[in-house]
N, C-alpha and C positions, 0 to 999 in steps of 0.2 A: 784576495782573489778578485775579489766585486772591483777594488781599486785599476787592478792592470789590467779586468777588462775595460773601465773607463777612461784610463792611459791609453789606451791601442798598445797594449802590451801583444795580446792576441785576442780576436774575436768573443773565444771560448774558453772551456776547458772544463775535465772533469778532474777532482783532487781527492784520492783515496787513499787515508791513513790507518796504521793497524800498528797495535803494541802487540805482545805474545797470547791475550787473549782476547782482545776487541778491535773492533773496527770502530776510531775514532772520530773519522770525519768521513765521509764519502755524499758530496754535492758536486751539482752542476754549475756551472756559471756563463753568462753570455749565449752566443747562435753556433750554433753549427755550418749555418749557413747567413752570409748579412741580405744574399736581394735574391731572392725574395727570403726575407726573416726566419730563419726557426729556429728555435729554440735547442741551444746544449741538453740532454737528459743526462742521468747516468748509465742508461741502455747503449749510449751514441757509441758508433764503430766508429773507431780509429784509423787512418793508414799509418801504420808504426815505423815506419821506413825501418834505420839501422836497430831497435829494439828486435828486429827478425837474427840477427847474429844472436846475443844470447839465449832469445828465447824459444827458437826455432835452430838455426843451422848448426850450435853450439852442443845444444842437449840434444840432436841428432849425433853431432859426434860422439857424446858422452854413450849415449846407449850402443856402437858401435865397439867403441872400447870396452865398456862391460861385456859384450857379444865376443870380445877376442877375434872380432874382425877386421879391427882398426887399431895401430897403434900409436902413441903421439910420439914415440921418435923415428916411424915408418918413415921412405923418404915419399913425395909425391911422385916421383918416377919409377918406382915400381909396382904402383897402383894402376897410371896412368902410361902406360908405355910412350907414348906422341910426346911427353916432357924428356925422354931420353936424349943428350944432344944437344940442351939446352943448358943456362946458366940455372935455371930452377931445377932440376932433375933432383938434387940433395936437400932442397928445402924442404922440411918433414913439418907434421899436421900440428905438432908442437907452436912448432915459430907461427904458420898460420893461423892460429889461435892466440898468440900472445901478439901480433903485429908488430916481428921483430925478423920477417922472412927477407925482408930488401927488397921487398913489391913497394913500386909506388904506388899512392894513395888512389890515383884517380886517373881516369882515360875517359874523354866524352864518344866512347865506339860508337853509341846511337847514331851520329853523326850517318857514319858508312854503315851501318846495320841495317838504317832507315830503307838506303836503296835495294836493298837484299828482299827478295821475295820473302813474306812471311814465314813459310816451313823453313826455311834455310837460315835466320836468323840466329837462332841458338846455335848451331853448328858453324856458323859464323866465327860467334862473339870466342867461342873455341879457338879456330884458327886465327886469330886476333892476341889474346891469351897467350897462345906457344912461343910467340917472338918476341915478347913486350919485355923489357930488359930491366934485370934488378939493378937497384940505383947504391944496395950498399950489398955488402958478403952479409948471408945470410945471419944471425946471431946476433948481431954487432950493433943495430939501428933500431931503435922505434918510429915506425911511421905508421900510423893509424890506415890501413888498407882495406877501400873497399874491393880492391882487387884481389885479395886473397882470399877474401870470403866469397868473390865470386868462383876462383878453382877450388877451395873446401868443398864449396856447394857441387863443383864437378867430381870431384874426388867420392863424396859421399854417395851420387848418385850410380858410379861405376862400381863400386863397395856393395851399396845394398841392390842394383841392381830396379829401383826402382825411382820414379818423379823424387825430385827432394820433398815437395809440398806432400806427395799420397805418402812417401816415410814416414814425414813429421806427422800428419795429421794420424794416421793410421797407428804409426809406435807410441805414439805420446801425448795427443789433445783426446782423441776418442777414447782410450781408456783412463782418462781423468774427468771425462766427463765436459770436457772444454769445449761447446758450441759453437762458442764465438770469439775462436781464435782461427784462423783461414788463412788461406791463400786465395787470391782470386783471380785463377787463369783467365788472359783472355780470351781465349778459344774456349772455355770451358761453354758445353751445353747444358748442363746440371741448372735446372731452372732453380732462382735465386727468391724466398720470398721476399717481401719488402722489409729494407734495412736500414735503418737510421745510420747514414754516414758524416763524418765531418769532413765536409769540402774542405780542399784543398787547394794549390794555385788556382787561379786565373792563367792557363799557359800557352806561352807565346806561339808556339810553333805547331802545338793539336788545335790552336784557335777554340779553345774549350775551357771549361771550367773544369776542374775536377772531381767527380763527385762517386766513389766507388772504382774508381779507377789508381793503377799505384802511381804515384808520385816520381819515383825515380825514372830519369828519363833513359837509363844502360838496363834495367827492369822490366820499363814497358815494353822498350825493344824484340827485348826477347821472348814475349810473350806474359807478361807478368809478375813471372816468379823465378826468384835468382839465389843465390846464398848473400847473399850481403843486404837483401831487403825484400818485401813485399807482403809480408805478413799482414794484416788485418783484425783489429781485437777490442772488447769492451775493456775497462778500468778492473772491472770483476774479475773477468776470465783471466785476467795479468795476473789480478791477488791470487786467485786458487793457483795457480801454478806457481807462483812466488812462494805461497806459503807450503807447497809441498816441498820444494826444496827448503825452506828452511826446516822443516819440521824431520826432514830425510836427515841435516846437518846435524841437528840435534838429537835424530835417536827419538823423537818422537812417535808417536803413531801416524804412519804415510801407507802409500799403498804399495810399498817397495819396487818399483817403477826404474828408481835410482837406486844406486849404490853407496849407502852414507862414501866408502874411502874413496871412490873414483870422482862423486860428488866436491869432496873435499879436494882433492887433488889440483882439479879445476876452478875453486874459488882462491887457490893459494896464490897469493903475489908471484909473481915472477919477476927475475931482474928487469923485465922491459918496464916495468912498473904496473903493467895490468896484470889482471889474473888471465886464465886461459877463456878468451870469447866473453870476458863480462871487463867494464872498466873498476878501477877501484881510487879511492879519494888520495889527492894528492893536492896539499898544501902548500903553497895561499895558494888561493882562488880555485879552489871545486866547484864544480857546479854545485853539489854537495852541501856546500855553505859547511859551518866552519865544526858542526858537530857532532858530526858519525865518525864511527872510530875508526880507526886504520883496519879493522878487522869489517871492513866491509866492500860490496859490490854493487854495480848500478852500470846503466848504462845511457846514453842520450840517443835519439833519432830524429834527423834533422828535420822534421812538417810541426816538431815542437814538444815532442813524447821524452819522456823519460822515467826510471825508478831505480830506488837506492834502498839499500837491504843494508841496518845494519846488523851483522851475524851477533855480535854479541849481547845485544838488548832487544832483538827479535823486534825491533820497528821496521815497518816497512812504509814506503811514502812512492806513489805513481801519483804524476802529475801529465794528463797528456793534453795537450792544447794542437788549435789547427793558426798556428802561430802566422802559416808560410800564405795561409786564405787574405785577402787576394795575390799576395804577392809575396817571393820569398828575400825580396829586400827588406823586410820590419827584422830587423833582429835585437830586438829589446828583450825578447827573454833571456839571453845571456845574462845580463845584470840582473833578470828578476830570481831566476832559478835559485841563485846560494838566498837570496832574502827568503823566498821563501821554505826551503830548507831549516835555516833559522832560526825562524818562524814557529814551525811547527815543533822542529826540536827542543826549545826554549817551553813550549808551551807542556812538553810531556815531561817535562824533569822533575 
């Protein structure tokens, strides 16, 4: 770790490992910030970018389906009427969870969101949403979508009836006790104390640095918080909720929160080759690296975040760096990520 920060692998990062009943490694390394200097802690708040799909948008769904509010072969058009009439109408919460709906990956809407008054924004990024055209029949394609996770996240909040971020936070970090996992509206007036963040870009177009602010630029648009990102979290807060669900998988003592079978359901491969809302390892070349078992889940966020769960040796490994600080052209952790995977796997055998 000391090495790829001396590479310009990334600035920073915090690296937090656990077997079934210790926590093995959990240190800092490098800044959080390079000018002016500070120092990475293990306290340091992250922006988790896509880590908000499983650990936020994802176990919102889950608790929905245990509620028998939500189903995963519902379609989205009878949740959402305005998809009536569209080519998505029949794509159900399933496929937008496994990334196999025929959304494409990606649309830069900030673009035209930008000039949208700020309240109209979100309601916006909506009508943007209802025309944007599936590229395969839904079932049939893996394309990894942050677009699906952005109507999940619309889906969910016409379901419960409430903000995505007050759901998550409300049904699932506050009764676990999780401080320091957030959203952080930008309109929000809820006075913030002082919080160790890891900056992130230098960005081109806010002419700012980013320091507590989300990363995604279809995210900030819209006010901050989306289904497909903006989550905010310590290395810790990840592990306690990591290890509830595993310890939920295994029938351990948890706080029944989850559902061991709906739990499970959700971490099962699916033909798309992920599991429902979490990625899972697939050979050669996982980020992974080469020695968690097929019986596991993890996911990456692109500012440098990521964690991998393997279900059946109850390791668990979060590695979150601010990779994209100052700029999100360094992408040298791709190569670093399986090494150190490896790494640490090799060392617990």
């Amino acid at each position: 770790m000391r090495r790829a920060v001396s590479e310009g692998i990334f600035p920073g990062a915090v690296l937090l490992v656990s077997n079934e009943t210790d926590q093995v490694i959990f240190d800092a390394y490098g800044v959080a910030r390079i000018d002016p200097e500070r120092r990475m802690t293990r306290e340091t708040v992250f922006d988790l970018a896509s880590l908000t799909k499983p650990l936020a948008t994802t176990l919102g769904a889950m608790i929905l389906v245990q509620r028998g509010e939500l189903s995963l072969d519902q379609e989205i058009g009878t949740i959402v009427p305005a998809f009536n009439g569209t080519d998505k109408e029949r794509v159900t919460i399933k496929q937008l969870l496994a990334h196999n709906s025929g959304l494409p990956d990606y649309r830069p809407y900030y673009k035209r969101l930008m000039t949208f008054p700020p309240e109209r924004r979100k309601e916006g990024l909506e009508e943007m949403l209802l025309p944007e055209r599936l590229i395969a029949t839904p079932g049939t394609q893996t394309v990894y979508s942050d677009i699906g996770f952005m109507i999940l996240g619309w889906v969910m909040e016409v379901v419960s009836t409430m903000p995505l971020n007050l759901f998550i936070e409300e049904t699932i970090y506050h009764p676990l006790g999780l401080q320091n996992l957030f959203f952080l509206p930008l309109d929000s007036e809820k006075p913030r104390p002082h919080i160790d963040f890891a900056v992130t870009e230098e960005c081109q177009w806010r002419k700012k640095v980013l320091e507590g602010e989300v990363h995604d630029d279809n995210a900030y648009a819209i006010g901050g918080v989306a289904g497909h990102t903006g989550l905010f979290g310590t290395a810790q807060d990840i592990h306690r909720l990591l290890v509830e669900l595993l310890n939920t998988y295994h029938g351990r003592p948890n706080s029944g929160l989850f559902h061991p079978e709906t739990l499970r359901t959700f971490f099962q491969r699916q033909p798309s080759g992920r599991a429902l809302g979490f990625d899972t390892p697939t050979q050669p070349g996982s980020s992974s690296g080469r020695h968690f078992s097929e019986c596991s889940v993890g996911h990456l966020g692109y500012t440098g975040t990521s964690f991998w769960i393997d279900l059946k040796r109850s390791i668990i490994v979060i590695l979150l760096t601010n990779r994209v600080h100052p700029t999100r052209d360094n992408d040298k952790i791709k190569t670093f990520r399986p090494i150190i995977h490896d790494a640490v796997m090799e060392e617990l055998e």
